[in-house]
N, C-alpha and C positions, 0 to 999 in steps of 0.2 A: 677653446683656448688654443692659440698657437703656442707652440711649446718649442722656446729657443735656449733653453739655458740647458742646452746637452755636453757641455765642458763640466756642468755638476753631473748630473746623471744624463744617459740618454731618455728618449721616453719618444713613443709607444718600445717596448720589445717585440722582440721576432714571437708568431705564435709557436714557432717549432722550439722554441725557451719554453715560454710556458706551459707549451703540451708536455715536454720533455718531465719538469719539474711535476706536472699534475701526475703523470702518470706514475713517477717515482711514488709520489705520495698516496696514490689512493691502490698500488698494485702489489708495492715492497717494500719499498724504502728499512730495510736492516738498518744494522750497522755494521758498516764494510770492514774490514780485517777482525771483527769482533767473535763471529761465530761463525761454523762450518754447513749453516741451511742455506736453503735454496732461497731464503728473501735477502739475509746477507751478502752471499754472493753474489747475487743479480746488483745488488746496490754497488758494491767493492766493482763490477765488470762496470758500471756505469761510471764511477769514479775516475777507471783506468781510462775507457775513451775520452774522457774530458782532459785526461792528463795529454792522452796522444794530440789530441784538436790541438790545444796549446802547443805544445813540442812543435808541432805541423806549422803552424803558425808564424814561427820564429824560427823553423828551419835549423831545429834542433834533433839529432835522431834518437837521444836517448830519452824517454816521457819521466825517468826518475830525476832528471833536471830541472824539471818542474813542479814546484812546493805551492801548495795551496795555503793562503790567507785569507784572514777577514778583510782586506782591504788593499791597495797600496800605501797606506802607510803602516799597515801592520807589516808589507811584506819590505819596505822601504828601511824602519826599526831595526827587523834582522837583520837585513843588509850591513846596515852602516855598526849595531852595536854587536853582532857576532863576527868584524872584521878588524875593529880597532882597538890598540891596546896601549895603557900610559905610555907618553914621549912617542905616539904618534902623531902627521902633520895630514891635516888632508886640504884639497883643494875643491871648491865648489864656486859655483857663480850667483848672481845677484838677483837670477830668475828662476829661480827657487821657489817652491812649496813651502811652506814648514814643515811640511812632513819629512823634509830633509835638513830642514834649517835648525827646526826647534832640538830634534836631537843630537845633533850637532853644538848647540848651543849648552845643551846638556853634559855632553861628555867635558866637555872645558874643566869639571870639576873633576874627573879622572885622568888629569894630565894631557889630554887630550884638543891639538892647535888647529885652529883654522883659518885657512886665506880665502877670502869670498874674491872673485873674478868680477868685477864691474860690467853690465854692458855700456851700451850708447844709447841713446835716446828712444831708438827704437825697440831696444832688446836686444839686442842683435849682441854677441859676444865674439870677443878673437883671441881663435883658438890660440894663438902663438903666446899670449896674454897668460891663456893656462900655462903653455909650457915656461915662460919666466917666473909663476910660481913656484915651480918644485923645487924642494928644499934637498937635503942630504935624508931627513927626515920622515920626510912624505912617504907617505903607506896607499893613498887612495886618491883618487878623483869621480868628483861625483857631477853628474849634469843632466838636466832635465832635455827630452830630446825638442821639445816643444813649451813655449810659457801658455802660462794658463789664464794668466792678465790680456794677453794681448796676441795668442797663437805663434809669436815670433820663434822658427823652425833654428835650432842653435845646430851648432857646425859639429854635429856627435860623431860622426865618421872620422873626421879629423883631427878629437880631442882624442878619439879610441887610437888610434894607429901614435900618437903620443905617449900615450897612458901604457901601448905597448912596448914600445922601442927603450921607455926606461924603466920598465917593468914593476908597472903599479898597478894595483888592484884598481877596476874601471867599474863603477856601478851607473847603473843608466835607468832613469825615470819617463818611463813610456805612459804614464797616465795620460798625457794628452795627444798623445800620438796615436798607441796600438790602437788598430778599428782603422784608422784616418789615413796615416802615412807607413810605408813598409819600413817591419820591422824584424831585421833578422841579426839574429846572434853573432857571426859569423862578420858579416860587414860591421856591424858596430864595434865589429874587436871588444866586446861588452866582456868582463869575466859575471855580471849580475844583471837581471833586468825586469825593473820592478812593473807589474801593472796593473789596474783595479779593472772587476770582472763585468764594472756596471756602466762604463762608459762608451770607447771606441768600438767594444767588441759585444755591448746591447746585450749583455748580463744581466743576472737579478746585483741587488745591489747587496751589501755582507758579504762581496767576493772579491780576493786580491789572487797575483801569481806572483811571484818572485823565482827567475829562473838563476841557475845556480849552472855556473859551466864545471863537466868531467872533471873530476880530480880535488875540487874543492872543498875544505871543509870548515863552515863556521861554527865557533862558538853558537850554541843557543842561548836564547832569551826565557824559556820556559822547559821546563821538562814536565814527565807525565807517561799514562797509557800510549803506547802506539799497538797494541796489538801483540809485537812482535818479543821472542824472549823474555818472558811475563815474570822468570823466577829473576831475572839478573836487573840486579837495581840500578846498574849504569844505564843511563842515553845511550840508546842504536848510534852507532856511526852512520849508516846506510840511509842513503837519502831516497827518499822521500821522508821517510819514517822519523827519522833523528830529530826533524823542523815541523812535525805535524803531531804533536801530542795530543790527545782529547778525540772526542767523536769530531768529526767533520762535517759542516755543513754540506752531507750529500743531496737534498735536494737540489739544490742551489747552485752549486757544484757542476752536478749533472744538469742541469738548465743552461749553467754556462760555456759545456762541452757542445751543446745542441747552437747556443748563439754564438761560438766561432766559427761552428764547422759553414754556417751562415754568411757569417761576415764574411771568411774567408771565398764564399763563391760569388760575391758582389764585386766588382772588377770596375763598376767607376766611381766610388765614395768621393776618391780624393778629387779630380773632374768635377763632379757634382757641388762637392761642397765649398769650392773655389770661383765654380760661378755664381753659386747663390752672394756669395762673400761680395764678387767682385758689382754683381746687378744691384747688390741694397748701397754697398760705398759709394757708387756711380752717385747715387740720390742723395747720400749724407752728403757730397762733397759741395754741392750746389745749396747747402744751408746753413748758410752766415755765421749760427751762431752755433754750430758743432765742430765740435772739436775731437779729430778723431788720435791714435796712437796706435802705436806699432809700424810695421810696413804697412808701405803704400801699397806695394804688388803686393797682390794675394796667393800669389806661387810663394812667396817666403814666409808665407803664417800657414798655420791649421785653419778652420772653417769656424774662424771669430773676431768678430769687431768691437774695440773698445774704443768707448767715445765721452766727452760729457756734451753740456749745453750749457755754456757760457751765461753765468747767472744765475743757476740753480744747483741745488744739490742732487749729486748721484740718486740717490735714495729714492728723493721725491718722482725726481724722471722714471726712476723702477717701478714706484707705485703708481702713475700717473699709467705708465704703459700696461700697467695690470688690470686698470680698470679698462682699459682698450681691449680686456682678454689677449696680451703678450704676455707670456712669461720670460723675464728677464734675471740675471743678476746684479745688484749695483752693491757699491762697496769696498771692500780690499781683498779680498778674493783668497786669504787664507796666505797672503803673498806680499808683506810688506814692503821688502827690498826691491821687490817685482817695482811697486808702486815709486817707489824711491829713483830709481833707475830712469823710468818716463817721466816724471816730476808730476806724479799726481799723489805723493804721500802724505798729503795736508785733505786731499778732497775726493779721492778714491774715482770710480768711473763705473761705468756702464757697461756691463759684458753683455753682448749678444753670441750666441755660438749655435751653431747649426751642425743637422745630423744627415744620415741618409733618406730618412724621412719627409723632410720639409722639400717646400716647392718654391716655384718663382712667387709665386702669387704670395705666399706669405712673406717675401722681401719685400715685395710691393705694401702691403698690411702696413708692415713695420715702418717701412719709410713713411709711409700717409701718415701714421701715427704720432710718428715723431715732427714730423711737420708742423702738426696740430697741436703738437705741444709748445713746438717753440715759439707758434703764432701767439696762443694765448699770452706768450709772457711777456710781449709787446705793449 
C-alpha cells in the first residue's frame, strides 16, 4: 500500500516511537505523579521529557506550558471553552476544522458570537479581513495555521501581531502544520497552540498538546485526580496539573516525546514534501479532466493536493485508488466551510497528503493511477 493520507494520521512511525512506547510498557510503565516507586517515577521522568521535546519544539522555555490531550480537538475544546464567557465575540475563518467550528457553534447557546472570515477561492485568507472583524466585544481569534482540505498556509504571523496590538486572546491550530512547517510560539504571537501528537510530529495517535503561554489561566472542562494536594477538593491552579486530570496516556505520551525529539532533527520535511507536491501536480495538470484546488505553488500549501475528476464522484476515485493499493482521503474532510470556500460543498474532493516518508516514485504510482482512472471513464 502507498500510504498518502498522512493529513489524517501519518504512517509508518519513527522506530525510536515505538521502541520508546514498548520499552515503557514491558520495563515500567507506573503511573506517573501517583506513587513514590521506582516504576512510577521512571514513567513521570518519561512524561517530563516528552513535555520538554514539545516546549523545545515550539521554542518555549518553560515544559509546564505544555498540557497533554487525547487529541487536538480535545486540546482545541479547552482552548476555545476554558477562554470564553457569555457576551463574548470571537473571530475565526472559513478554513476551519470543526474541531474549532462545532464548538463554536456550540457555545452560541451561552451567549456566545461568532464572525467566521471568508477566504478566496483558494483558501487563502486576508488577514486585514480579520482585523475589520473585531468588535468592541471580541475576546478571541482563532485560526488554523494550515487548511486541511487543501494545505492552504494562512497568514498566522500576521493575524498574531493583530490579535496582539488589540489585545485579544490568539489561539492557533497547528494540526496541519506542526512536523511540516515551523512552529514557534513566540513568532506566532500565539497566547494557545493546539496540536495532535499523530500527525506532523509521527506520534502514536490518542495524543494532542495544547500549549498554554506564562501567566494564563483557563477555565477547565473536567476536573478530577491530578496527583497533587489529594486532601483539597478544589482544581490545582498550576499548570500542567490543573488541565490534566486522570491517569495520562504515558505510554503514548512517552512515544510521542521520542517522535519529536525525531521530527525535530529531520531538517528537510518541508523541501521534501513540496517537491513531492509540486512532481505529482506537474502530471495532474496535463489531465483534462482533473480538476485540482487550492494554490497553484506549492510554497503556499503544506504537502497536499486536492483534486476531483470531472464526472465522477470523490468517493469512487478514493476507492478506485484503493484498489491500485493508494491510500487516499475523498470527502469533506471534517471541513465543511473549508469545502464551501473552494466551491466543492455539493461534491467534496480528493485529498492526497504526503509525509517524510514517501518518495518520488510513489508520485509517479499515483499519477499512473489516476490516469488510468480517468481513461476508463471515457
Amino acid at each position: 500500500m502507498i500510504y498518502l493520507d498522512n493529513a489524517a494520521t501519518s504512517f509508518p512511525k519513527p522506530k525510536q516511537s515505538i521502541q520508546a512506547m514498548e520499552e515503557c510498557m514491558l520495563r515500567y510503565c507506573g503511573n506517573p505523579g501517583r506513587s513514590g516507586h521506582d516504576m512510577s517515577m521512571k514513567t513521570g521522568a518519561g512524561v517530563f521529557e516528552a513535555r520538554k521535546a514539545a516546549a523545545n519544539f515550539i521554542g518555549a522555555d518553560d515544559p509546564s506550558t505544555i498540557v497533554f490531550t487525547s487529541n487536538a480537538t480535545d486540546a482545541l475544546n479547552l482552548a476555545i471553552k476554558g477562554t470564553l464567557h457569555s457576551g463574548d465575540h470571537v473571530i475565526t475563518t472559513s478554513m476551519e476544522h470543526n474541531s474549532v467550528l462545532r464548538p463554536l457553534k456550540a457555545l452560541e447557546q451561552h451567549g456566545i458570537g461568532t464572525t467566521v472570515v471568508y477566504g478566496d477561492a483558494e483558501g487563502k485568507i486576508n488577514a486585514q479581513a480579520v482585523r475589520s472583524a473585531i468588535r468592541p466585544e471580541t475576546a478571541m481569534i482563532i485560526c488554523t495555521h494550515a487548511s486541511n482540505v487543501t494545505g492552504t498556509i494562512l497568514p498566522v504571523e500576521d493575524i498574531g501581531a493583530i490579535a496582539q496590538k488589540h489585545r485579544l486572546t490568539y489561539l492557533v491550530d497547528a494540526s496541519q502544520s506542526a512536523g511540516a512547517l515551523r512552529v514557534n510560539a513566540d513568532e506566532l504571537q500565539a497566547d494557545m497552540i493546539a496540536m495532535p501528537g499523530h500527525k506532523g510530529l509521527l506520534g502514536p495517535l490518542g495524543t494532542g498538546i495544547l500549549y498554554i503561554r506564562p501567566g494564563r489561566i483557563l477555565d477547565t472542562i473536567k476536573e478530577g485526580g491530578t496527583g497533587t494536594n489529594s486532601r483539597d477538593l478544589r482544581q490545582p491552579v498550576e499548570a500542567p496539573e490543573r488541565y490534566e486530570s486522570g491517569t495520562l496516556n504515558a505510554p503514548s505520551i512517552i512515544g510521542l516525546g521520542a517522535a519529536i525529539r525525531y521530527v525535530s532533527s529531520l531538517k528537510t520535511v518541508r523541501a521534501h514534501e513540496t517537491a513531492l507536491i509540486r512532481r505529482l501536480e506537474e502530471k495532474l495538470r496535463n489531465m483534462e479532466p482533473v480538476i485540482l484546488y487550492g494554490p497553484e505553488n506549492p510554497e503556499e500549501k503544506t504537502g497536499v493536493t486536492a483534486f476531483n475528476i470531472e464526472g465522477m464522484d470523490c468517493e469512487e476515485v478514493g476507492d478506485q485508488l484503493n484498489r491500485y493499493g493508494i491510500a487516499v482521503r475523498a470527502g469533506f474532510h471534517c471541513a465543511g466551510l473549508a469545502h464551501k470556500t473552494i466551491g466543492t460543498s455539493e461534491i467534496g474532493c480528493v485529498r492526497i497528503s504526503v509525509g517524510p516518508y514517501n518518495t518520488a516514485r510513489e508520485m509517479d504510482a499515483a499519477a499512473e493511477a489516476i490516469w488510468r482512472i480517468c481513461r476508463n471513464q471515457k
